[in-house]
C-alpha positions in Angstrom: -30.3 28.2 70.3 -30.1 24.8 68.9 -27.1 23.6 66.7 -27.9 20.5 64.4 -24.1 19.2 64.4 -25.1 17.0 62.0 -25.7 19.7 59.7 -22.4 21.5 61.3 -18.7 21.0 59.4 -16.1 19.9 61.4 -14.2 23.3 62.7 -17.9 24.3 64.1 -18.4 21.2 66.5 -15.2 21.4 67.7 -16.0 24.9 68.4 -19.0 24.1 70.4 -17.7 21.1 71.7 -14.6 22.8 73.4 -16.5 26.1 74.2 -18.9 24.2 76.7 -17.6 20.9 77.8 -15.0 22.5 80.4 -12.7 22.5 82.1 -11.1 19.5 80.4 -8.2 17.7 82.2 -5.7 17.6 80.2 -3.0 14.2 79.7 0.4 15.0 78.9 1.5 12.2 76.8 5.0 11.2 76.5 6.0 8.1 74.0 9.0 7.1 72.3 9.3 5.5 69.4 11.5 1.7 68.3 14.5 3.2 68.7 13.9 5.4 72.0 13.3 8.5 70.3 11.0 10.7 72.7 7.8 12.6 71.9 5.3 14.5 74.6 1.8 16.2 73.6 -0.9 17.6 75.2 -4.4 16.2 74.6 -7.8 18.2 76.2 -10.2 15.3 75.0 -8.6 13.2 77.9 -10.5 11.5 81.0 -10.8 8.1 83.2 -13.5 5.5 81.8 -13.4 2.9 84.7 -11.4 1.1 87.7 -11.2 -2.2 87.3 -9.1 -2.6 84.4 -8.0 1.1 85.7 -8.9 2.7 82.3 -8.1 6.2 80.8 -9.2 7.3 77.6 -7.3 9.7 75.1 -8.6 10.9 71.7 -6.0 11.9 69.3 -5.8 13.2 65.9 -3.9 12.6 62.9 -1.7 15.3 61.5 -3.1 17.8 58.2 -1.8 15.4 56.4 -3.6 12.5 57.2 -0.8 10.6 59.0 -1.0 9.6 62.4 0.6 12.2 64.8 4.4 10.9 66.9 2.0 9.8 70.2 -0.2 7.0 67.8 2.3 5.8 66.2 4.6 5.1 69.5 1.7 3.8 71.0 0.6 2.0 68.3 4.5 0.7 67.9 5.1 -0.2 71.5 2.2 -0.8 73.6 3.1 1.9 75.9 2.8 5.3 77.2 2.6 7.8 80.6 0.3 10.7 81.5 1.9 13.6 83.3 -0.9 15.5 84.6 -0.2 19.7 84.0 0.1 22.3 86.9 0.0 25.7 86.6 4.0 25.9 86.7 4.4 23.6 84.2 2.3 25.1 81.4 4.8 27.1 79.4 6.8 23.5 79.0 3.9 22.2 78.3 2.8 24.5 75.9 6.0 24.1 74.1 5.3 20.9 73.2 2.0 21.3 72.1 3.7 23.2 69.2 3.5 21.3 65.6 7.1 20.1 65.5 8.0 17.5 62.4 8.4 14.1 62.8 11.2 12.2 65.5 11.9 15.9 67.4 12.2 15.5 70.9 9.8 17.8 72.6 11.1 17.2 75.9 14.6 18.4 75.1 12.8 21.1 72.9 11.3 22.4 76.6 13.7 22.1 78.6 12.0 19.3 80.6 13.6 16.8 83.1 12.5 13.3 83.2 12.2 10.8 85.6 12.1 6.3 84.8 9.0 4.6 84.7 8.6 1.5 86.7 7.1 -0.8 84.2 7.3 1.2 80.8 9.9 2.3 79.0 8.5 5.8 78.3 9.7 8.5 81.3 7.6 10.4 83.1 8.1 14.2 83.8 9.8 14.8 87.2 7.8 18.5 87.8 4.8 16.7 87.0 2.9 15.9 90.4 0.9 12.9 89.0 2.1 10.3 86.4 0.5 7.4 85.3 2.4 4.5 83.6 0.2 2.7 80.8 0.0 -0.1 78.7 -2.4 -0.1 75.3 -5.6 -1.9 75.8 -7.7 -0.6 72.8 -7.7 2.0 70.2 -11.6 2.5 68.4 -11.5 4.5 65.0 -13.6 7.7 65.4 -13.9 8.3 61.5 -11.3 9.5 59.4 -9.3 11.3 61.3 -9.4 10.7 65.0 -8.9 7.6 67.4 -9.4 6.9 70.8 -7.1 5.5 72.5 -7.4 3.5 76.0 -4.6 2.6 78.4 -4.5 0.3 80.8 -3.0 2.7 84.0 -0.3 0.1 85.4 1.4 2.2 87.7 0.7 6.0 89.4 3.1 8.6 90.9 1.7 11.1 93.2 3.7 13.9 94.4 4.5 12.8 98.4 2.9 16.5 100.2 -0.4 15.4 98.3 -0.8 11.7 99.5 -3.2 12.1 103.1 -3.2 8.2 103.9 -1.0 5.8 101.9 -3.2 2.8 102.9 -6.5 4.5 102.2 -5.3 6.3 98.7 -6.6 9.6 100.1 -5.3 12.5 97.7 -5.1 16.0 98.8 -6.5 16.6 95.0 -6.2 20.8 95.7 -2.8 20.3 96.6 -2.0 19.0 93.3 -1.8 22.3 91.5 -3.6 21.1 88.6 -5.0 23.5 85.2 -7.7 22.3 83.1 -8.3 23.6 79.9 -11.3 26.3 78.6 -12.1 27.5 75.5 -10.4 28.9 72.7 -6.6 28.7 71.9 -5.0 29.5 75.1 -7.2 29.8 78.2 -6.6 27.6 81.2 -8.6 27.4 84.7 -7.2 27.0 88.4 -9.2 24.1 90.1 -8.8 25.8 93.5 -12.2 27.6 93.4 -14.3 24.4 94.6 -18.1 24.1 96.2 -19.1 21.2 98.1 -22.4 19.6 97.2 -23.5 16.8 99.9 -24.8 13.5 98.0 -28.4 12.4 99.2 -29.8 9.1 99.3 -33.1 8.0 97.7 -34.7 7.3 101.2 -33.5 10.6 102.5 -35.7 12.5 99.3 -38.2 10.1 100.3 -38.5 11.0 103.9 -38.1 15.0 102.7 -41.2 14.4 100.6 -43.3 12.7 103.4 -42.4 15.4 105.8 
């Protein structure tokens, strides 16, 4: 079946888009605004773009209304931001604060959540959170009307301890993490601990396969 999404409205590519481009990670965004106020929101279009800057990239929406959403504006107003990456635990907290509170509420005290400083933002992190990510602003593109993307600059990480293998060689135990990723529709999540292992090959080892 082909789908000319240029032909499609709106509500219909997201459908496709989010129907068949899982599992998406999924960055828990906390922010706070001039005046400290705190705001943390879930975003599923969310995923690294490079290493060296360490770059992650977030697209986020602007409200029905046409104004930007608590997270762009913080960011936009201070330069700075953390991802808290979501376990299975943590999902009903996080879903919580995925829900469409007004302006200035403070999701985190909405859920319940406890908090931990950041080293080198001013935005906490979430202490049940086993990976957090401390980030600076280093580029927001305009994706038409409504939507942005929005890359940080990752300045600092926190890994849960039991996960770190070797310190000095930044080996994660990424099962151990507990992580979700989100699937289609409103509400469905997947485990990441159903994994197969696929052994890269070299060019001169499919060229030695095709001699033989």
């Amino acid at each position: 079946m082909l789908f000319d999404l240029d032909a499609l409205p709106t509500a219909s590519r997201y459908k496709l888009l989010t129907a068949t481009v899982v599992p998406r990670p999924i960055a828990w965004v906390v922010t706070q605004d001039a005046a400290g106020v705190r705001n943390a929101a879930p975003y599923s279009f969310f995923n690294v773009f490079g290493s060296d800057p360490p770059i992650i990239g977030l697209g986020v929406g602007n409200r029905p209304s046409g104004l930007p959403k608590d997270t762009m504006a913080n960011i936009l107003a201070t330069g700075e931001f953390t991802i808290c990456l979501v376990t299975e635990a943590t999902l009903p907290g996080m879903n919580i604060t995925a829900a469409d509170f007004p302006a200035g509420v403070d999701e985190i005290a909405q859920a319940s959540l406890a908090t931990l400083p950041s080293t080198k933002v001013a935005p906490p992190r979430l202490a049940d959170s086993p990976v957090a990510m401390e980030c600076t602003l280093f580029q927001t593109v305009t994706l038409g009307a409504s939507h942005s993307l929005v890359l940080g600059q990752v300045r600092a990480m926190h890994v849960r301890d039991e996960a770190v293998m070797d310190v000095e060689r930044c080996y994660i135990d990424s099962p151990a993490l507990g992580l979700v990723g989100r699937m289609h529709g409103a509400g469905w999540y997947a485990r990441l601990d159903d994994r197969l292992e696929v052994k890269r090959v070299s060019a001169a080892q499919l060229a030695a396969k095709a001699e033989g």
